[in-house]
C-alpha positions as CSV (number, residue, x, y, z in Angstrom):
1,X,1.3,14.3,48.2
2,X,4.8,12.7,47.3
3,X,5.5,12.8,43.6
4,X,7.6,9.9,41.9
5,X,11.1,10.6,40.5
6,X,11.0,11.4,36.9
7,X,12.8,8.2,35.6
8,X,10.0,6.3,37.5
9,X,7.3,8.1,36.0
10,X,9.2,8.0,32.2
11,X,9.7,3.9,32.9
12,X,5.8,3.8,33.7
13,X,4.6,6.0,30.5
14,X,6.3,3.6,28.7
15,X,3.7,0.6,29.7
16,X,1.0,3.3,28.8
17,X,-0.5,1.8,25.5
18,X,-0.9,4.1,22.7
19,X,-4.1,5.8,21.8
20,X,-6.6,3.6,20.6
21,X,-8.3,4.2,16.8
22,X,-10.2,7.6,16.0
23,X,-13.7,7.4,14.5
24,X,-14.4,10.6,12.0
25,X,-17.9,11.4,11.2
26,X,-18.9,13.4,8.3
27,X,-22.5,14.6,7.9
28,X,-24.6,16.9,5.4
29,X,-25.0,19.4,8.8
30,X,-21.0,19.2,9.0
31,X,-18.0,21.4,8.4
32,X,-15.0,20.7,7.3
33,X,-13.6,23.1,10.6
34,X,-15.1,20.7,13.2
35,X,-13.3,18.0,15.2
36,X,-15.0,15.2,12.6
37,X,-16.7,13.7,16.1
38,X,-19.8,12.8,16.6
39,X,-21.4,16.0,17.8
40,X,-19.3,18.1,15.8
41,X,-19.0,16.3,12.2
42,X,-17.2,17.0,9.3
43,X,-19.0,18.0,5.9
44,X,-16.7,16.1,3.2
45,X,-16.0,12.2,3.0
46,X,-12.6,13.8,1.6
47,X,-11.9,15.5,4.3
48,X,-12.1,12.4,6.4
49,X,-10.3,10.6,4.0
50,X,-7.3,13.0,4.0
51,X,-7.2,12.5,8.2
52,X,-8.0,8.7,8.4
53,X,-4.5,6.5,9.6
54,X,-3.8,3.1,9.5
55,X,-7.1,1.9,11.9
56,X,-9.2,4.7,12.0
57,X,-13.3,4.6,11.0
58,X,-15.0,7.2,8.6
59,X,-18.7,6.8,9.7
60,X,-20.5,9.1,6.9
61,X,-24.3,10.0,8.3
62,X,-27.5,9.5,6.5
63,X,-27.6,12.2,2.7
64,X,-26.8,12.9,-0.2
65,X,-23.0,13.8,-0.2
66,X,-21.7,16.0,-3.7
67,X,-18.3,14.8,-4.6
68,X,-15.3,12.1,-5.3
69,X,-13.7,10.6,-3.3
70,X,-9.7,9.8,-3.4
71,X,-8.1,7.7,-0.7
72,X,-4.2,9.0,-0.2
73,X,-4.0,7.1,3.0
74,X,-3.0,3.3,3.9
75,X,-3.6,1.5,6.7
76,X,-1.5,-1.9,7.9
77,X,-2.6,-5.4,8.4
78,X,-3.7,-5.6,11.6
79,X,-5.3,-2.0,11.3
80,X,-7.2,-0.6,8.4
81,X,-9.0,2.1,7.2
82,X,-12.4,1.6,6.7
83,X,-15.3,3.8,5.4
84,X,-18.8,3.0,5.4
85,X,-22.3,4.7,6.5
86,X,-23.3,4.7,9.9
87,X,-25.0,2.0,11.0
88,X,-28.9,2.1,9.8
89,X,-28.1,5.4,7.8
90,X,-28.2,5.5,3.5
91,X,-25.3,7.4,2.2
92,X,-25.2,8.2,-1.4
93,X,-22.3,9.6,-2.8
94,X,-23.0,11.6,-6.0
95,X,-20.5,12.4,-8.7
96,X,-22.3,14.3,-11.3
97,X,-20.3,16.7,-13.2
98,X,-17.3,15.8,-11.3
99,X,-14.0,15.8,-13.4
100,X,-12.1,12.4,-13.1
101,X,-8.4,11.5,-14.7
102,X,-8.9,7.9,-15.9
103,X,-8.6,5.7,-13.5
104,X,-10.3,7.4,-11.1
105,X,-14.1,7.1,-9.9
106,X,-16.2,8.2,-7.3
107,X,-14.4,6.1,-4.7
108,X,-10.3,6.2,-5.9
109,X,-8.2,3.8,-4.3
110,X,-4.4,4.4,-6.2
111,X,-1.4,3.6,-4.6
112,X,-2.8,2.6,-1.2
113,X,-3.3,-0.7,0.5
114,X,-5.5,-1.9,3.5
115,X,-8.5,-0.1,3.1
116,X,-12.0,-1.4,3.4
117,X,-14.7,0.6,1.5
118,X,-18.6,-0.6,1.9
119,X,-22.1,0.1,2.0
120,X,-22.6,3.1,-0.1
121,X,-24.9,4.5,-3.2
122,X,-21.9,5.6,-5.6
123,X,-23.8,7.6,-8.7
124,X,-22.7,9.2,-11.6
125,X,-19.4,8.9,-12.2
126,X,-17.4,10.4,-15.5
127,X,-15.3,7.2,-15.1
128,X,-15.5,4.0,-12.7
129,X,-17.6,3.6,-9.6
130,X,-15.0,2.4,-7.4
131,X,-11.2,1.4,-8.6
132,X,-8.8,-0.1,-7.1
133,X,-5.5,0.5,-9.3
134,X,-1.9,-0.4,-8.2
135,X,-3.2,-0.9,-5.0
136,X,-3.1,-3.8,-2.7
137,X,-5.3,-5.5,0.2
138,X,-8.4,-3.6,-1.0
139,X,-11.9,-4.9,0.2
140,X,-15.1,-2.8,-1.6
141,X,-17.9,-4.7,-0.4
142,X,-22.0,-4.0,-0.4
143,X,-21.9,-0.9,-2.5
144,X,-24.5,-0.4,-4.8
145,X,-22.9,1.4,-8.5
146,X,-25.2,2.7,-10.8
147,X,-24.5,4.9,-14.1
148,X,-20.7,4.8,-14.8
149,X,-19.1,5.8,-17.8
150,X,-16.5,2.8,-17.7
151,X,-16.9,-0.2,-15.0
152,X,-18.9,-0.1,-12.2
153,X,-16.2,-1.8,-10.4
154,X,-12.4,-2.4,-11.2
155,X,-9.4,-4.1,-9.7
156,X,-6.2,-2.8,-12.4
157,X,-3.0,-3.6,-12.0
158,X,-3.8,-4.4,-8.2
159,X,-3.1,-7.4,-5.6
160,X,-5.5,-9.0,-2.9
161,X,-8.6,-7.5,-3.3
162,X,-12.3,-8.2,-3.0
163,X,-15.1,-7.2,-4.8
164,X,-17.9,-9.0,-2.9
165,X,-21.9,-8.2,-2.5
166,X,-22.1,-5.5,-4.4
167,X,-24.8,-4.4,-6.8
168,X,-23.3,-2.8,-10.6
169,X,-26.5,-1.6,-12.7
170,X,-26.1,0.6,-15.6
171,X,-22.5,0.7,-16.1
172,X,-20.5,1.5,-19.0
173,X,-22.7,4.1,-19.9
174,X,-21.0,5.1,-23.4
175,X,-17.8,4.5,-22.5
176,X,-15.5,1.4,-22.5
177,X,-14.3,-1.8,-20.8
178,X,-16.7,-3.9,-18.4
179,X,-19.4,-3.8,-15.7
180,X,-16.9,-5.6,-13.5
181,X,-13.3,-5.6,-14.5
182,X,-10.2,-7.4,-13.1
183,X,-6.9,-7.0,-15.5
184,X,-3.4,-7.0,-14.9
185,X,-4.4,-8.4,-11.3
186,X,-3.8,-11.0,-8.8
187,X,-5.3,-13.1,-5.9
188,X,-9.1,-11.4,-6.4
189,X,-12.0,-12.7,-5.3
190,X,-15.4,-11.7,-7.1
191,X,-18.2,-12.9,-4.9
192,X,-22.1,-12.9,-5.1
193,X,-21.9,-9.3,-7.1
194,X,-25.7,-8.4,-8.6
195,X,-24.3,-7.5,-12.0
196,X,-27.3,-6.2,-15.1
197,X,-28.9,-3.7,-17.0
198,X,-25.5,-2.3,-18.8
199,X,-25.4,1.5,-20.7
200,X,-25.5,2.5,-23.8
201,X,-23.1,1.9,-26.6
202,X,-21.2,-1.3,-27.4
203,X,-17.7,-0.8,-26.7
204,X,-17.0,-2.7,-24.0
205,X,-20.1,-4.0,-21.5
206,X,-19.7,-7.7,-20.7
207,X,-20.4,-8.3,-17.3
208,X,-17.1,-9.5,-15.1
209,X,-14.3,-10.1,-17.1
210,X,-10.8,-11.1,-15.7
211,X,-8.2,-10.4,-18.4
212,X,-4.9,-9.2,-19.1
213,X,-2.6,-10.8,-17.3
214,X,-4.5,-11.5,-13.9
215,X,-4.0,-14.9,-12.7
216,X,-5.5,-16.6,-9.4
217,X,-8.7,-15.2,-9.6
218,X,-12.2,-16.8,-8.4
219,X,-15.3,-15.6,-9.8
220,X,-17.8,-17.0,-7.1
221,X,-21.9,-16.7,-6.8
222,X,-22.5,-14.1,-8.6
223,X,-26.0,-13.0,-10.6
224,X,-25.4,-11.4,-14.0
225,X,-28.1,-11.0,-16.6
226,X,-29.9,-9.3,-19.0
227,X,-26.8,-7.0,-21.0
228,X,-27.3,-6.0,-24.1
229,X,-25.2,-7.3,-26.9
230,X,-22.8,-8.2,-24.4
231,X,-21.1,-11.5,-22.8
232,X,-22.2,-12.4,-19.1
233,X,-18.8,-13.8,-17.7
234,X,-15.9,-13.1,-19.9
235,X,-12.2,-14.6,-19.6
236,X,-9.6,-12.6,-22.4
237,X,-5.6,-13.1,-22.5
238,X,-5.4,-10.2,-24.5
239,X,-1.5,-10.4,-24.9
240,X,-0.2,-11.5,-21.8
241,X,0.0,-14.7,-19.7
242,X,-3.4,-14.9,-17.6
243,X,-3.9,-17.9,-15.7
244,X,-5.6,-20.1,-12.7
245,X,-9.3,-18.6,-12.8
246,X,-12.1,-20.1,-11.3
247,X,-15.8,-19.2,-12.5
248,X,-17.9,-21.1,-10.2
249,X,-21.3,-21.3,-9.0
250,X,-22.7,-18.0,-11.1
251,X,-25.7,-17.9,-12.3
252,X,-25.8,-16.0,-15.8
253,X,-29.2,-15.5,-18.3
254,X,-30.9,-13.0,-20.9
255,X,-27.3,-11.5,-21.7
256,X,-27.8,-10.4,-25.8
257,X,-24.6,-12.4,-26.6
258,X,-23.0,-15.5,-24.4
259,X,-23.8,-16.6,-21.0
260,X,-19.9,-17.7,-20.5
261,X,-17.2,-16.8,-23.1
262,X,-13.4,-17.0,-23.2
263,X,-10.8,-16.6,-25.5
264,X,-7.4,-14.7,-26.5
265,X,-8.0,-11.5,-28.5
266,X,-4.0,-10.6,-29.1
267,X,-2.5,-14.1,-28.1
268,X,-1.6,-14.4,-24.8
269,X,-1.5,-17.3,-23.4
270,X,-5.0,-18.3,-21.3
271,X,-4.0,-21.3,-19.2
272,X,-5.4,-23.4,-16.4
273,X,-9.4,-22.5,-16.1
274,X,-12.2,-23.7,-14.4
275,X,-15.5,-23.4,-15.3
276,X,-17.9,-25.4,-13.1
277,X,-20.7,-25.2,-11.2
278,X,-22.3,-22.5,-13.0
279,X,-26.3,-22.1,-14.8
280,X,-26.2,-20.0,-17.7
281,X,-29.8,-20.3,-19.8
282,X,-31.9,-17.8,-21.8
283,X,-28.9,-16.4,-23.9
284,X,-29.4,-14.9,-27.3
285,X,-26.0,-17.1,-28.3
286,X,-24.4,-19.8,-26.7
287,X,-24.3,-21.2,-23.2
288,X,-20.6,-21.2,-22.9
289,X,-18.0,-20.3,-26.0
290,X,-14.3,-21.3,-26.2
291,X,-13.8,-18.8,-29.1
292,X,-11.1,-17.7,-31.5
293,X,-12.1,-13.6,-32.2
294,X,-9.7,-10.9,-31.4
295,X,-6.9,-9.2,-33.4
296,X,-5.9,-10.5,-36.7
297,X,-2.5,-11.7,-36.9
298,X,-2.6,-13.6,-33.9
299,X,-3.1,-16.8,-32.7
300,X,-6.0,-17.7,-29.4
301,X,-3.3,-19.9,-27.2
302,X,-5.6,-21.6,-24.5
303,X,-4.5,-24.7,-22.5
304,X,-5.8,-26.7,-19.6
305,X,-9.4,-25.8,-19.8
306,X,-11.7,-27.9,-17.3
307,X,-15.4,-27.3,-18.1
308,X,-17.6,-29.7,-15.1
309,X,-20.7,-29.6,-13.7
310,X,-22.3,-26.7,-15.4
311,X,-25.8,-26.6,-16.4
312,X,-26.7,-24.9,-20.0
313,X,-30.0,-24.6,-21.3
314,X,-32.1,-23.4,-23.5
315,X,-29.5,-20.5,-24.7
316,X,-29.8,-19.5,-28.5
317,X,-33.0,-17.2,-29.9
318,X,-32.4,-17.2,-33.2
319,X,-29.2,-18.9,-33.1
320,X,-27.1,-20.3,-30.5
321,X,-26.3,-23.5,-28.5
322,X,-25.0,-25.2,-25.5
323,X,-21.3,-25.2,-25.5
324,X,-19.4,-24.1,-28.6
325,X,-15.7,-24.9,-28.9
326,X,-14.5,-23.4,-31.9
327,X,-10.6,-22.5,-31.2
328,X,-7.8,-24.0,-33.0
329,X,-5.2,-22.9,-30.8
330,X,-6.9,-24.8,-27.8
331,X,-4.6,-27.3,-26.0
332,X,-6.6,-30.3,-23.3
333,X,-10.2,-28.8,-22.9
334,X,-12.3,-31.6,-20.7
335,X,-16.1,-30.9,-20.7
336,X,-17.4,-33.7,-18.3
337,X,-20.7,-33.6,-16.1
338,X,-22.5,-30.9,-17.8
339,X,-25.9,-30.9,-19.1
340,X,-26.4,-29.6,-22.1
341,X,-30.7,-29.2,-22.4
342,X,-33.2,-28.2,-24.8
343,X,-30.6,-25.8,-26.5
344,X,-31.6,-24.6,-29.7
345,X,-29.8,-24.9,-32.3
346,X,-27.0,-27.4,-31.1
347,X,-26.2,-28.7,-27.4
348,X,-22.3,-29.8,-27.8
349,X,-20.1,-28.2,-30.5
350,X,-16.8,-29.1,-31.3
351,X,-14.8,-27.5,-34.2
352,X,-11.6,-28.4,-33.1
353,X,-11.5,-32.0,-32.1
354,X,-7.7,-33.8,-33.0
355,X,-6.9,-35.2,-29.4
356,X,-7.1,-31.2,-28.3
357,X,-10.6,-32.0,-26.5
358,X,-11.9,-34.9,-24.5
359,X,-15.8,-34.4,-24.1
360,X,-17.7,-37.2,-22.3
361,X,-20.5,-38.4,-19.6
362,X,-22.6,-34.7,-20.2
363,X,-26.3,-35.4,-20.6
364,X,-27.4,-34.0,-24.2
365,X,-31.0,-33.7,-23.9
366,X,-32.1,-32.1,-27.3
367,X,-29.4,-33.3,-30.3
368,X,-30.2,-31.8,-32.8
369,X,-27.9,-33.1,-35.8
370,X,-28.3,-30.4,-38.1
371,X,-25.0,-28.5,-37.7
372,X,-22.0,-30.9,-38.7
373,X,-20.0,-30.3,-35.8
374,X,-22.5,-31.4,-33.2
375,X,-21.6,-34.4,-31.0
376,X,-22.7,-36.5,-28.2
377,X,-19.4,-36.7,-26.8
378,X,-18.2,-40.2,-25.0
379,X,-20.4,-41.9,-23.0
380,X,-22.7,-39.1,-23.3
381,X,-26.2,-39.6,-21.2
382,X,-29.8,-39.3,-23.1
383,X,-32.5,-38.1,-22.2
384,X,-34.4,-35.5,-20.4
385,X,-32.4,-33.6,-17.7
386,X,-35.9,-32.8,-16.1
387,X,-36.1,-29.7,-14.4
388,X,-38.2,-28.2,-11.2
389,X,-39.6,-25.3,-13.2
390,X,-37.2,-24.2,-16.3
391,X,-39.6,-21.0,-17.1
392,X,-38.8,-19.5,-13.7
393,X,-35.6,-20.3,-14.2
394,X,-35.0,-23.1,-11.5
395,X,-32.7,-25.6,-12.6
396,X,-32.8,-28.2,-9.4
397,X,-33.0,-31.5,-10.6
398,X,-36.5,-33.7,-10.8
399,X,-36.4,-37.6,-9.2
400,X,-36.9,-38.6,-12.6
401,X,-34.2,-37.1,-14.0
402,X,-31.3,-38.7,-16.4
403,X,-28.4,-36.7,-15.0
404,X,-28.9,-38.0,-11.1
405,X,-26.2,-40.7,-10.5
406,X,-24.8,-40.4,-13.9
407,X,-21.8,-38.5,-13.5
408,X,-18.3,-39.5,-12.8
409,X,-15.8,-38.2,-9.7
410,X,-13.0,-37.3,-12.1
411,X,-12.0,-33.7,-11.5
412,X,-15.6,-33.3,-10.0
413,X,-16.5,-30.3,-6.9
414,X,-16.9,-31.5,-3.9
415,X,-20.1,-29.3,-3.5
416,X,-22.9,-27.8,-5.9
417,X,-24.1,-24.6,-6.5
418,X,-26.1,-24.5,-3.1
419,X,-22.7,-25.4,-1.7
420,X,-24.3,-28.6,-0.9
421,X,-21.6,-31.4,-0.5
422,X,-21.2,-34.0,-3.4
423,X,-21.6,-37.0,-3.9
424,X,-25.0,-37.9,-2.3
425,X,-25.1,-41.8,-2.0
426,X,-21.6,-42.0,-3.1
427,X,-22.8,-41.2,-6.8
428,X,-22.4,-37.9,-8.7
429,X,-25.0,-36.0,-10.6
430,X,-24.5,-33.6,-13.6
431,X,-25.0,-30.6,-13.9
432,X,-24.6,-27.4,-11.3
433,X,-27.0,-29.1,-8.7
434,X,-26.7,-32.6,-6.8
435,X,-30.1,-33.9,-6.2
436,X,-30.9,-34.1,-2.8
């Protein structure tokens, strides 16, 4: 058989695509000596982590797997790493008694980029559940976190990433900072996360906070409740410029403190927020506080504040209310479209007033007119706001209710919490839900 001249065959080789990604699988029956195929699996997620390029898959099989993980490796746009259970299997990943520098947990994303991480059981870690610090183009989706010391979930001092579908229970477990935490960040997204049921100890444990300089951050559908002591949905400044967040369409109760809080703690400045489409009820405090705590010495510096179409009610056990402004450093807060319901001790509070806020059309069903700074706003609508079934905490509106066609289009979503488009008949409603 003729054979072709060798600068034929190297001009054909050169057409040859390159090999396609490799798939690594790591199971409990596995050694760390094998191939990492499917019949002949490694032992260690590690040790698929160390060999994983830009494109390849780490399938882990069904058990119990004793360690921490660190990611070293980055994939590319078009190609990243990914690791997740095989399909149908439960992997847990344990990290009990592991030893962890600080910003590590049992899932360590540092100086990497492009890397997807999703669908495990991360346990027990000395620090977070799954960080993602100076790193960029990060996805950690579908995990479930439970017992951290720190957050169950972090994005610090990192670019592009999203947090989405994943479950955080028992975090900060005696340590510090949040259940969810996004500082010194941007472009995150923080979608339809199952955040509750926070450690021990009270230094630190709101639910998602973005803080610290992060900027162009949404917060989106999330379910965060019953924390102890602690704020559902924080926004701090701390001492550096943190700006364009979006909070909507989370559904917030039973948290021991606020449903929705923000403020500066060490004045930096908090500027252009968005706080809309959101249900926060059953709070031991208030449904949604523009506060002035933090560091003495300082001043709270918060500008261009837009607070529309949320729905707060009946927040406040002993004490507490509907919305609460009580900065001094606040520059143009709007709260339009919001009902305010059946709050206990006040529904609208302004301490601040002097042009720096413009409250009006919110339905205040409930005045109560015993605490001096409590208003109706402008053109505020009486009345009861009329709920399907308040005690199960379903707050879709009744026919008969006062906020339905009551609203106005200024600044207003285009769709509801159900992501249901507004206006219906070319009138807006208030509150988080059109009525339909």
């Amino acid at each position: 058989m003729k054979t072709l001249p060798l600068f034929l065959m190297a001009g054909l080789l050169s057409y040859i695509p390159l090999s396609s990604a490799t798939t690594y699988y790591v199971a409990t029956t596995g050694n760390d000596s094998n191939a990492g195929t499917q019949t002949s699996p490694l032992r260690n997620i590690q040790k698929a982590a160390d060999l994983a390029k830009a494109g390849d898959t780490v399938y882990v099989k069904a058990g119990t797997y004793y360690e921490k993980v660190i990611v070293r490796n980055s994939g590319t746009a078009d190609k990243r790493i990914n690791f997740m259970p095989q399909p149908k299997h439960k992997v847990t990943v344990n990290a009990n008694g592991k030893a962890m520098d600080y910003f590590q947990g049992v899932f360590t994303l540092s100086n990497v980029s492009y890397v997807n991480v999703s669908g495990f059981r991360l346990l027990n870690s000395k620090q977070f559940g799954a960080v993602a610090y100076k790193a960029h183009h990060i996805n950690l989706k579908h995990n479930y976190i439970y017992n951290t010391r720190v957050s169950g979930l972090s994005a610090w001092s990192s670019q592009d990433v999203v947090l989405q579908g994943n479950e955080v229970e028992k975090a900060v477990n005696g340590g510090e900072q949040e259940c969810i935490s996004v500082a010194l960040s941007q472009r995150v997204k923080v979608l339809n996360n199952h955040v509750h049921h926070k450690g021990t100890g009270n230094n630190g444990g709101e639910g998602i906070d973005i803080k610290q300089g992060s900027s162009n951050v949404l917060v989106k559908g999330n379910y965060v409740h019953d924390l102890y002591n602690k704020v559902c949905l924080y926004i701090d400044a701390w001492d550096a410029h943190t700006h364009h967040i979006t909070m909507d369409s989370n559904k917030v109760h039973n948290c021991y403190h606020d449903g929705i809080a923000m403020t500066s703690e060490k004045g930096g400045l908090l500027e252009n927020i968005i706080i809309q489409n959101n249900i926060s009820y059953n709070n031991y405090g208030n449904g949604l506080t523009i506060g002035a705590w933090g560091v003495s010495g300082y001043q709270r510096p918060l500008r261009n504040i837009l607070v529309i179409n949320n729905t707060f009610a009946h927040n406040g056990v002993k004490w507490g209310g509907g919305i609460s402004i009580s900065n001094p450093d606040i520059q143009n807060v709007v709260v339009r479209n919001n009902i305010l319901s059946q709050n206990k001790s006040f529904q609208l509070n302004d301490e601040v007033g002097n042009g720096k806020t413009m409250l009006e059309f919110n339905v205040i069903d409930g005045f109560r007119g015993y605490d001096t700074p409590e208003t109706y706003g402008l053109n505020p609508v009486k009345g009861s706001a009329s709920f399907v079934n308040a005690a199960q905490g379903d707050y879709h509106l009744l026919g008969d209710s006062v906020a339905i066609d009551s609203a106005i289009a200024t600044r207003a979503p285009l769709r509801d919490f159900d992501n249901k488009l507004r206006p219906v008949n070319n009138k807006w409603d208030m509150g988080a839900f059109e009525y339909q």
